[in-house]
C-alpha positions as CSV (number, residue, x, y, z in Angstrom):
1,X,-193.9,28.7,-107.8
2,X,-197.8,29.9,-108.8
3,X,-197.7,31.8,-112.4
4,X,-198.3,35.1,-110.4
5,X,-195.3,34.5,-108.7
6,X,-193.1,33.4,-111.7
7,X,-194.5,36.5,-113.3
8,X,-193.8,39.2,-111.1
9,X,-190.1,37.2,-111.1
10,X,-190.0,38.2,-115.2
11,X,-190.8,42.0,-114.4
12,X,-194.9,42.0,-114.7
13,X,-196.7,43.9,-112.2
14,X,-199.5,41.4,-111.8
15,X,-200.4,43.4,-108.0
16,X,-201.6,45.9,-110.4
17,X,-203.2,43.9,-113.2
18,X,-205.4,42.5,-110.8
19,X,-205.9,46.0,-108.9
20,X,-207.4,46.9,-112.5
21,X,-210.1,44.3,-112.6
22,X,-210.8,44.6,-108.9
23,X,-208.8,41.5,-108.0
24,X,-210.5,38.8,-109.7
25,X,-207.7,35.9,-110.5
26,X,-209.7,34.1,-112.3
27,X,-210.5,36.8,-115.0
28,X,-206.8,38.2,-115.3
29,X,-205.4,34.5,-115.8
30,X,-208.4,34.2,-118.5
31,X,-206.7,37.7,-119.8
32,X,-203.1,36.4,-119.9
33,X,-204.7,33.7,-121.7
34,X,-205.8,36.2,-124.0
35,X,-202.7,38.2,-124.1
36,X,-200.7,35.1,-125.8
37,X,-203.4,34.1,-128.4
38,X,-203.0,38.0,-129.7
39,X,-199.1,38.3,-129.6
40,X,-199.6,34.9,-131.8
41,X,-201.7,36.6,-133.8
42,X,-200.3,40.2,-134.2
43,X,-196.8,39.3,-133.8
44,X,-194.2,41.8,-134.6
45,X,-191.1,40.8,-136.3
46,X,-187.9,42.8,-136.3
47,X,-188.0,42.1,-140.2
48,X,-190.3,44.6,-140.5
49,X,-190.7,47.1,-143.6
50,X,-188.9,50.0,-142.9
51,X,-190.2,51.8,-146.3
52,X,-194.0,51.5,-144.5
53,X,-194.2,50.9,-140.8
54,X,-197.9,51.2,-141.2
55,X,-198.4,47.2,-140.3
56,X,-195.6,47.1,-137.6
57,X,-197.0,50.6,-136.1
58,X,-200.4,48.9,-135.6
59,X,-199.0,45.5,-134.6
60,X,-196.9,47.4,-132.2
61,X,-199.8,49.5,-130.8
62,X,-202.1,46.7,-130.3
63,X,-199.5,44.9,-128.2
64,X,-199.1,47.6,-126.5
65,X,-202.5,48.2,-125.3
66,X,-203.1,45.0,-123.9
67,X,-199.8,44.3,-122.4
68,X,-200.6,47.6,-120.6
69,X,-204.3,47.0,-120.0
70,X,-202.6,43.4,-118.1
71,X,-199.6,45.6,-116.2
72,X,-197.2,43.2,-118.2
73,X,-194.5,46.1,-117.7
74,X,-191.0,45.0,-119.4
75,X,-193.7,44.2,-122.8
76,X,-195.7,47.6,-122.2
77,X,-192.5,49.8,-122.0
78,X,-190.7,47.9,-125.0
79,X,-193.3,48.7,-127.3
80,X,-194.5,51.9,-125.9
81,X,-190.8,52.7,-127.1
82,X,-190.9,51.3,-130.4
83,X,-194.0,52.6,-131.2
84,X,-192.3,56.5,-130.6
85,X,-189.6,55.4,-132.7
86,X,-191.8,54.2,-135.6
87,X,-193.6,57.3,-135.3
88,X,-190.9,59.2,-135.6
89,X,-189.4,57.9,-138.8
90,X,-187.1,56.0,-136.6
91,X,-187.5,52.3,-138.0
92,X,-183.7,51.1,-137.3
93,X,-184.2,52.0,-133.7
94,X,-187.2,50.2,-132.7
95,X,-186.2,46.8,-134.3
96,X,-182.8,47.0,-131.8
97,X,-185.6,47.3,-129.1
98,X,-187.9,44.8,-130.6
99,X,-185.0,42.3,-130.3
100,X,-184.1,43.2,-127.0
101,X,-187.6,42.4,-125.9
102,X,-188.6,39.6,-127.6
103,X,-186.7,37.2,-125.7
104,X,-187.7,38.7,-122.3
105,X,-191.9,38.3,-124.3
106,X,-191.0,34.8,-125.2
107,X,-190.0,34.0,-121.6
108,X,-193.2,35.8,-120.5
109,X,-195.5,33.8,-123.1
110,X,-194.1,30.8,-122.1
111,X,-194.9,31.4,-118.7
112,X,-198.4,31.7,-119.2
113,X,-198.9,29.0,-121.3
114,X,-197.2,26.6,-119.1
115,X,-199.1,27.3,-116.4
116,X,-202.4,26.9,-118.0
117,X,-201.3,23.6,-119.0
């Protein structure tokens, strides 16, 4: 199975992450590429500070933006969540969705990474 295809299999809508950069593979496997060198990097941890969400609210928006930007769906609406719940003085909640999705983002990363192997 191509890494499109084991994507779309793990929820991403790569039909429309390609439709955003006019269909150019190359550049949205260079962009998933990408995506996994910035989760690494701003990784979000459900043992977050609840006292000051300032660092998991940022975290959480950058991942948002790019896993949106890349149509990486089940990522985009996980954090899109926990980023209303942090706002909201909600800091319990989002961490029971941060742990629901970070399995379903490690299978995702892994994905990628194998396949660019």
């Amino acid at each position: 199975m191509s890494l499109f295809d084991e994507l779309r299999a793990l929820g991403v809508d790569v039909d429309d992450g390609l439709k955003r950069i006019m269909g150019n593979e190359k550049l949205y496997t260079k962009l998933l590429g990408s995506f996994v060198k910035m989760i690494k990097g701003h990784a979000l941890q459900p043992d977050f500070d609840t006292a000051d969400c300032t660092e998991a609210i940022e975290k959480a928006h950058a991942i948002k933006g790019t896993a949106g930007n890349l149509s990486i769906t089940p990522v985009y609406e996980a954090y899109t969540e926990i980023l209303n719940l942090l706002r909201t003085g909600k800091p319990e909640e989002a961490k029971a969705v941060l742990e629901k999705i970070l399995p379903v983002q490690e299978k995702i990363l892994a994905c990628i990474e194998s396949n660019m192997e």
